[in-house]
N, C-alpha and C positions, 0 to 999 in steps of 0.2 A: 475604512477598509481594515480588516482583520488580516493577521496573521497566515490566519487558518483561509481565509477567502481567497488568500492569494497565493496558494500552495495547490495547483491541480495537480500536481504529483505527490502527495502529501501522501504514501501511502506505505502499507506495513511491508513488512519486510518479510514475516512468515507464511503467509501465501505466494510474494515473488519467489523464494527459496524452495518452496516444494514446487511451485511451476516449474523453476525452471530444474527441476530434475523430475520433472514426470510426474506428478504426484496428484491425483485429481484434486481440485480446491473447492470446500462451501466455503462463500461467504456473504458477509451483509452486502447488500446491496444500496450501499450506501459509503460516504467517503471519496481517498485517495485512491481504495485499492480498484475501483471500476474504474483506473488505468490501464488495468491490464484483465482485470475478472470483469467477463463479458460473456453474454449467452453460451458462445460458443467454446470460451476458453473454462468454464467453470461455475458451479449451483449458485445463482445470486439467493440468498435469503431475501424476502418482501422486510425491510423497518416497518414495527406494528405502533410506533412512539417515538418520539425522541423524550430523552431525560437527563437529568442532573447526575455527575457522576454523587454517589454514594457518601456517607459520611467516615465509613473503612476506609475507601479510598483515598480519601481526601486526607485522612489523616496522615497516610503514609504519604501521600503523592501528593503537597499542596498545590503543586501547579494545576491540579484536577479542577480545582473548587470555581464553579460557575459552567465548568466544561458539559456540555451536550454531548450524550450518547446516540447512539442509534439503539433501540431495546428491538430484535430480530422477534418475530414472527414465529411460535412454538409451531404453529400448522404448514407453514411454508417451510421451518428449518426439518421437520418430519418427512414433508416430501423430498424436500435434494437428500437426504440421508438416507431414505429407501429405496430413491431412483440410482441414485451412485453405488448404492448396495448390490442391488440387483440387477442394472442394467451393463454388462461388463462391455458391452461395444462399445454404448456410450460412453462411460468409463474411460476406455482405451481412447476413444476419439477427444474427448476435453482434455483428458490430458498429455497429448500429443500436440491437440492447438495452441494447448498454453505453455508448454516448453518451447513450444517452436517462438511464440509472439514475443514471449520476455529474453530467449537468446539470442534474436536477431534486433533486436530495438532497444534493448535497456542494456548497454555497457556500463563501468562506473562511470566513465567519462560523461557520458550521456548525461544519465541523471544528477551528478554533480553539477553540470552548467544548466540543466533545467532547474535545479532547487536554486541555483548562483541567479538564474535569472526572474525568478519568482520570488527571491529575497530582495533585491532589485527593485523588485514592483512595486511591493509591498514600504518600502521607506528606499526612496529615492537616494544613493551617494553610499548607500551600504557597505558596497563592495567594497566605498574605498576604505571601510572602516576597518576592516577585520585584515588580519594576514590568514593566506594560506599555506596547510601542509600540505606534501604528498605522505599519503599514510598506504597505500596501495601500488605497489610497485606493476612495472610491464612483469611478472612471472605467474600475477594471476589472472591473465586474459584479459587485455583490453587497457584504455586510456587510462590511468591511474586517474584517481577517485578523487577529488581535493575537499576535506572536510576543513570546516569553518572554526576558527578559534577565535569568539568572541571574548 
């Protein structure tokens, strides 16, 4: 079991971020972020491939090398792009369901103890390996965050 298998919340942070301020989202359709990018909440892109990250990438970012992409769909990313363009209800409506979905369900607490418990999965006795901080105080809304210092 990988890493990455055991991470259903394994997801970006720059479509959480404009969700949850309203912001309509495309994305692939594929991943962590169909935690929260769903029909109704935002444009999934169709994946036309998966692929190898890049040998650019890789250079700068060796953690990349062997890592699978998702390569998005030029004809499916054409249509959420002209649908979201032109359709300003819809518009209005995705991005209303998707700040509602990730302000009401994703606190940092939240997903702290879901990545705390999917790290867990993934190598048994984890938890008791690492120490945690609090890096995210009660002043910015909600259960302080506890990131991992391996």
């Amino acid at each position: 079991l990988s890493l990455h298998d055991a991470l259903p919340i394994w997801f970006g942070l720059t479509p959480f971020y404009a969700m949850a301020l309203g912001i309509p989202v495309i994305a692939t359709d594929h991943g962590g972020v169909t935690d929260f990018c769903r029909e109704d909440t935002a444009w999934l892109v169709e994946v036309e491939a998966m692929v190898k990250a890049g040998t650019a990438e890789t250079k700068i970012f060796d953690h990349l090398d062997g890592v699978n992409w998702a390569e998005p769909s030029v004809d499916s990313a054409t249509m959420a792009l002209r649908e979201c363009l032109y359709d300003s209800t819809l518009r209005a409506d995705k991005a209303e369901k998707g700040r509602a979905l990730v302000t009401e369900n994703f606190s940092y607490g939240r997903v702290g103890s879901m990545l705390m418990s999917a790290l867990e999965y993934a190598r048994p006795g984890f938890a008791d390996e690492v120490s945690e901080k609090i890096v995210v105080g009660e002043k910015y809304g909600g259960t302080p965050f506890k990131m991992i210092e391996l």
